[in-house]
C-alpha positions in Angstrom: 0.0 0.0 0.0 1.2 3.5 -1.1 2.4 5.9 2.5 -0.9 7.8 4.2 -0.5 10.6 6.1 -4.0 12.3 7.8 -3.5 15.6 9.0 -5.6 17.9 11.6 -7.9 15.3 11.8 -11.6 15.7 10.8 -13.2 14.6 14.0 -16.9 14.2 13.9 -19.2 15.7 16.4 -22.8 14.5 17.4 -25.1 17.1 17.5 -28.6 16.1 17.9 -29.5 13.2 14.8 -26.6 14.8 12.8 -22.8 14.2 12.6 -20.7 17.4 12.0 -17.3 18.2 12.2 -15.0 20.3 14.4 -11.1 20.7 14.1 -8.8 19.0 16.9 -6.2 21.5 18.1 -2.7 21.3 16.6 0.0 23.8 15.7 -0.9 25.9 12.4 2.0 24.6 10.0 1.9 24.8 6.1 2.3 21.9 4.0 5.6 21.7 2.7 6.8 19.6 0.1 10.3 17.5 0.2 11.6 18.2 -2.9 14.8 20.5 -3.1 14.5 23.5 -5.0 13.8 22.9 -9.1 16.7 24.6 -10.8 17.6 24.9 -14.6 14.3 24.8 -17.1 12.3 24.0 -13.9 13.1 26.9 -12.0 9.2 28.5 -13.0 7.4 25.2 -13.2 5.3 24.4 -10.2 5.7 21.4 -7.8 2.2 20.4 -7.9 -0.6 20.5 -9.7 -4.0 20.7 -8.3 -7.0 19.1 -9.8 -10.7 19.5 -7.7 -12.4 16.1 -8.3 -15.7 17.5 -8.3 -17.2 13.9 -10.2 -15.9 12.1 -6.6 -17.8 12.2 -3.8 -17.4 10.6 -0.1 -19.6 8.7 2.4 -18.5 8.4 5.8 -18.8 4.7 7.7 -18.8 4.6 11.7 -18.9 2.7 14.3 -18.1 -0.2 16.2 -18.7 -2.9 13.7 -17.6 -0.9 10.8 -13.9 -2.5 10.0 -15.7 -6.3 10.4 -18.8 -4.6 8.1 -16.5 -3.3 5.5 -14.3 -6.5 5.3 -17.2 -8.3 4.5 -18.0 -6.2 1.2 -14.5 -5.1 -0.3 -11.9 -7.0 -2.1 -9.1 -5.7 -0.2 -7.8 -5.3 3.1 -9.2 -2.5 5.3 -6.6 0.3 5.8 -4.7 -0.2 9.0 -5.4 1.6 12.3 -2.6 4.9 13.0 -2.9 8.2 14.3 -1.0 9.4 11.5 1.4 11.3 13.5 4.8 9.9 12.9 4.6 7.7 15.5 3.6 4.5 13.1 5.0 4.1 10.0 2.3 5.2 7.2 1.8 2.5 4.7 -1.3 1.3 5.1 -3.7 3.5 6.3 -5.7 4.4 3.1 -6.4 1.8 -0.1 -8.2 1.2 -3.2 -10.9 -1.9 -3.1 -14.1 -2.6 -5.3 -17.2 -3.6 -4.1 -18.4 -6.0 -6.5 -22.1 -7.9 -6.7 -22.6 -11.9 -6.2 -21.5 -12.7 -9.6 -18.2 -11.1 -8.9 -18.4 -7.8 -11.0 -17.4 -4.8 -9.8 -20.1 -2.5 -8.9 -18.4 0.7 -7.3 -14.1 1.7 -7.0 -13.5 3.2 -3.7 -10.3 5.0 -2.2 -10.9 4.5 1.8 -9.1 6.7 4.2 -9.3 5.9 7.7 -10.6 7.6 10.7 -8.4 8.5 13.1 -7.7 5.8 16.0 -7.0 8.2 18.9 -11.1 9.3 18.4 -11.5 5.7 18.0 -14.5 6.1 20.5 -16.0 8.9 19.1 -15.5 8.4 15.1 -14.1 5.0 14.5 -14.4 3.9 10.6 -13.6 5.3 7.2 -14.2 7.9 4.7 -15.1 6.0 1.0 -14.5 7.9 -2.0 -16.6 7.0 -5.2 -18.4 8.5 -8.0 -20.6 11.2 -7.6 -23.3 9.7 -9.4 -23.5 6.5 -7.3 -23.1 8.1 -3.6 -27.0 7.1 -3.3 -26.8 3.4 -4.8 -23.6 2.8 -2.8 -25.6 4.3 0.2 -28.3 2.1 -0.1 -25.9 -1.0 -0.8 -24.0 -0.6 2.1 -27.8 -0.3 4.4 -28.8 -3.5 2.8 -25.8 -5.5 4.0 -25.8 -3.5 7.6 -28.2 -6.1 9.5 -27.8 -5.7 13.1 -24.7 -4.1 12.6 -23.8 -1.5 14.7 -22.9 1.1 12.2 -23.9 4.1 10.3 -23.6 5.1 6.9 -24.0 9.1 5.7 -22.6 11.4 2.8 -20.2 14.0 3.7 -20.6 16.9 1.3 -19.2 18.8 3.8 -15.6 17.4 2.2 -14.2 17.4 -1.5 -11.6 15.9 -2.8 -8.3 16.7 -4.9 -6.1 14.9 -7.0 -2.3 15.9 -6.9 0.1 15.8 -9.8 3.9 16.0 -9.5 4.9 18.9 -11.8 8.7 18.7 -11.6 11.0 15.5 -12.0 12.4 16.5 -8.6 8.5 16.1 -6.9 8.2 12.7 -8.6 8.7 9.7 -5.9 8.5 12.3 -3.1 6.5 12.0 0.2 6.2 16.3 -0.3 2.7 17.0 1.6 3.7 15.5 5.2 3.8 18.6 7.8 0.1 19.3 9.5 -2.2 22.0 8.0 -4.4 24.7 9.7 -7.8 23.0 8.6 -9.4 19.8 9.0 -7.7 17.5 6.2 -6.8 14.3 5.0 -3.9 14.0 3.0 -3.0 10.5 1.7 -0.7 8.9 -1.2 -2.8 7.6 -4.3 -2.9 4.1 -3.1 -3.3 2.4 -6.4 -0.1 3.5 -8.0 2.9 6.2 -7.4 2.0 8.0 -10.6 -1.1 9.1 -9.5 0.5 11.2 -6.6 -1.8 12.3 -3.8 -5.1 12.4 -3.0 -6.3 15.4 -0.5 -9.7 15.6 1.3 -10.0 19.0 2.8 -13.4 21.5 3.2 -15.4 22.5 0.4 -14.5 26.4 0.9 -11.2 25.6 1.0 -8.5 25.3 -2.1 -5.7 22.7 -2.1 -3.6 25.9 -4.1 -4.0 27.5 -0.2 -2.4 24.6 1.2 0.3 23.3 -1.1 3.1 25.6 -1.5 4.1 25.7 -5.4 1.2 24.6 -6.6 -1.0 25.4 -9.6 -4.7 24.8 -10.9 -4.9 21.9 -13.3 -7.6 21.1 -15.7 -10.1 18.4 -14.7 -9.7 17.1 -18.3 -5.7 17.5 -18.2 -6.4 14.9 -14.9 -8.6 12.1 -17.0 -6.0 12.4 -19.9 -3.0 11.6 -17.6 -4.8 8.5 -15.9 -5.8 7.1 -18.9 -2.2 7.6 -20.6 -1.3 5.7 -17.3 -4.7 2.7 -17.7 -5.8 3.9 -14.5 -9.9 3.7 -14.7 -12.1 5.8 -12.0 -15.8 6.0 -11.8 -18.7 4.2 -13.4 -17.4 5.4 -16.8 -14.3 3.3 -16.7 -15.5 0.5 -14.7 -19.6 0.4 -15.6 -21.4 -1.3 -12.6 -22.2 -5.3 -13.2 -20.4 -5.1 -16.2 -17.0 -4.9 -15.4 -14.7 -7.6 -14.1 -12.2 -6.5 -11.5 -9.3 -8.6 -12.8 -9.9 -7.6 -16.0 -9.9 -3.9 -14.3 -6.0 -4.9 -13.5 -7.3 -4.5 -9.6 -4.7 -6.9 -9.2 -1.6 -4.1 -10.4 -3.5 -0.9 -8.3 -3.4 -2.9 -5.3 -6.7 -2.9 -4.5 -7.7 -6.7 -4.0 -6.3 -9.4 -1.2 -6.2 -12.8 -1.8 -5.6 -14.0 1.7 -8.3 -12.0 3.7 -11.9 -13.7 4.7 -14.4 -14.2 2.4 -16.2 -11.0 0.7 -19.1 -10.8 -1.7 -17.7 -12.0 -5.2 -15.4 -13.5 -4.1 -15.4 -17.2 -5.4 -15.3 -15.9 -9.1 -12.3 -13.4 -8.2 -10.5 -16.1 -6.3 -10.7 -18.8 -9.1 -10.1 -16.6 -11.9 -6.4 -15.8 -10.3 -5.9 -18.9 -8.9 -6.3 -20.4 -12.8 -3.8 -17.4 -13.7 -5.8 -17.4 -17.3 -6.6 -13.4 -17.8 -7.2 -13.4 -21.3 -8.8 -9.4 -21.8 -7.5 -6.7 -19.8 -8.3 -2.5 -19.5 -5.6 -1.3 -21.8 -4.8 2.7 -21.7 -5.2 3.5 -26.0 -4.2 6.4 -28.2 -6.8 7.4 -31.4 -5.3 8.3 -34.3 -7.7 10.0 -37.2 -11.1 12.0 -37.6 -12.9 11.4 -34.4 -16.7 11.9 -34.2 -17.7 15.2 -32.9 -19.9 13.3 -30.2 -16.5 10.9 -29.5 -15.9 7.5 -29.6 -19.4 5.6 -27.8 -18.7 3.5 -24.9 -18.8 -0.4 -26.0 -18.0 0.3 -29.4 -16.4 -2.7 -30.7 -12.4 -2.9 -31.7 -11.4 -4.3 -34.3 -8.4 -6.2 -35.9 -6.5 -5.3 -39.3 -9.2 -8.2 -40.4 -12.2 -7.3 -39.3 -11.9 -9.8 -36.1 -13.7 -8.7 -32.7 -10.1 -7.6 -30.2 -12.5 -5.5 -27.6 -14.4 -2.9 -26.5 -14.0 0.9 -25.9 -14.3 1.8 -22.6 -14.4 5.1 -22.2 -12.1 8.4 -23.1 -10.8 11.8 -23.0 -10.4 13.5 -26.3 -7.8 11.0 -28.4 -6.9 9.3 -24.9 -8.9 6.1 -23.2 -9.1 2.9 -22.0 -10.2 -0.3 -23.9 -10.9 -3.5 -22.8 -8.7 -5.5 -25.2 -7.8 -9.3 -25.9 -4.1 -9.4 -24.8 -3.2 -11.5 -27.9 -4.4 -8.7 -30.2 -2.7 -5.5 -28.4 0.2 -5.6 -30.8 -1.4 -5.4 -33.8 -3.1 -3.0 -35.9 -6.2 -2.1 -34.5 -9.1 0.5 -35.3 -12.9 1.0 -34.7 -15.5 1.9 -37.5 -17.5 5.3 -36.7 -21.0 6.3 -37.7 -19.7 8.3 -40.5 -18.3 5.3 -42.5 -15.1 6.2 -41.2 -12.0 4.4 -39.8 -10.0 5.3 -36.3 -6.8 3.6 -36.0 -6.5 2.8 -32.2 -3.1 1.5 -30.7 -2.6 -0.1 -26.9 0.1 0.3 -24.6 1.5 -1.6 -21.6 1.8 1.6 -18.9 5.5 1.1 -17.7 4.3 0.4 -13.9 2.2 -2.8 -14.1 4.6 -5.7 -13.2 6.9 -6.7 -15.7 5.7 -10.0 -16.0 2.7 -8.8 -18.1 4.9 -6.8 -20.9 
């Protein structure tokens, strides 16, 4: 699991039927980043760029049976208990899981952050980010599988989250956000890969370009083209409920499922499917080449071979950049995808260069 830090936690407080939040008391520090000072071409170039993830959302889990609760659902392992203060090292308290439905699809990708364990009376669980869209469905999933547990399930709106981009070769492979802010924050690596940098939970009226010295807006767009030149799918786009299969999702590479933990919904398909080591279509990150439609490449569209042979589907995109869920045998050849106007898009896959180097 990629390093965690939480900062100034976000404690909840209960007033009434409602959960709120209030700030626990700690110096007023800046974050800082490690990097030494960029010199030469990079001298004006910002450390960080800052993306607001307004198409993620986050539900908040709580309460004494919530780790057991969670286990129960997820693919992965729960993030592990730390205050977050230096004391413990910081490697595994926030992670990447799916839930996925009795036939072993994925229904919803979560990043889960965990609540701090000093409060553990008063706010023990885990924030869940997901899709905007599916905050309700996941909501109501996570109620139906609650029986007689004691735990509670609510949005937190109150939060938003931000996506952070190294900007300079000297931020790359840095731990640069690790000093305690002046507002109620979480701050956490991207647990799926390095690439993707950090991930930053922090109040809606606040701005990550406040707290991150160096730092500069990004483009939400600029963001979805970079994780798809990397294969990393997000939301219901990428990975369309009861559709999608998480190995085929490369959950494997992100980190984001454990094959030694208890059993889990969708399991038994998961499990077998590794266990056979047979994977024979996987989400590849793809590059168009030619006239695209004005409305873009659909989703499910098929791909096809220099032939005319079915390789895979189109996932989803960004402009000439996306994700297709290819047949690994055809990845090397010449591949394209027939538009509405009669037309031809030459497509080509890539292997990004951080899955395991057994796959390329």
């Amino acid at each position: 699991m990629a390093a965690t830090t939480l900062l100034r936690w976000t404690v909840p407080v209960r007033s009434g039927s409602a959960w709120g939040l209030r700030q626990c008391t700690a110096p007023r520090r800046r974050l800082t980043h490690g990097a030494g000072r960029p010199d030469g071409d990079n001298a004006n170039r910002s450390a960080w760029t800052c993306f607001p993830l307004g198409e993620r959302a986050l539900l908040r889990v709580r309460g004494p049976d919530s780790a057991p609760f969670l286990s129960g659902l997820l693919t992965n392992e729960l993030p592990f208990p730390g205050p977050g203060d230096g004391t413990t090292p910081p490697s595994a308290r926030a992670g990447y899981a799916h839930f996925l439905n009795v036939q072993g699809r994925t229904l919803y990708d979560v990043i889960l952050y965990r609540l701090p364990e000093e409060h553990v009376d008063m706010a023990a669980g885990f924030f869940l980010e997901c899709d905007v869209s599916v905050v309700g469905a996941l909501q109501k999933h996570l109620t139906f599988y609650r029986i007689r547990r004691k735990v509670e399930v609510e949005p937190c709106p109150e939060l938003g989250v931000w996506a952070m981009l190294p900007g300079t070769p000297e931020a790359r492979g840095a731990q640069p956000l690790h000093e305690k802010v002046e507002e109620a924050t979480v701050l956490a690596a991207d647990p799926r890969t390095a690439c993707m940098g950090w991930r930053l939970l922090t109040p809606r009226e606040s701005s990550a370009l406040h707290l991150v010295p160096s730092s500069q807006p990004g483009d939400l767009r600029d963001y979805h083209r970079y994780r798809y030149q990397q294969g990393i799918p997000e939301g219901v786009r990428d990975l369309p409920p009861g559709v999608a299969l998480p190995l085929e999702s490369n959950l494997v590479f992100m980190n984001g499922v454990s094959f030694t933990k208890g059993c889990y919904i969708g399991q038994e398909l998961t499990a077998r499917t590794h266990h056979m080591g047979v994977i024979r279509k996987r989400l590849f990150p793809v590059q168009l080449y030619g006239l695209l439609p004005a409305a873009g490449i659909a989703p499910g569209t098929s791909v096809l071979t220099e032939s005319g042979k079915a390789a895979g589907k189109f996932r989803a995109g960004e402009g000439d950049l996306g994700l297709a869920l290819l047949q690994t045998e055809t990845i090397k050849g010449p591949l394209h995808i027939k538009t509405s106007e009669n037309g031809h898009v030459a497509l080509t896959a890539s292997v990004p260069d951080w899955w395991p180097k057994a796959t390329k």
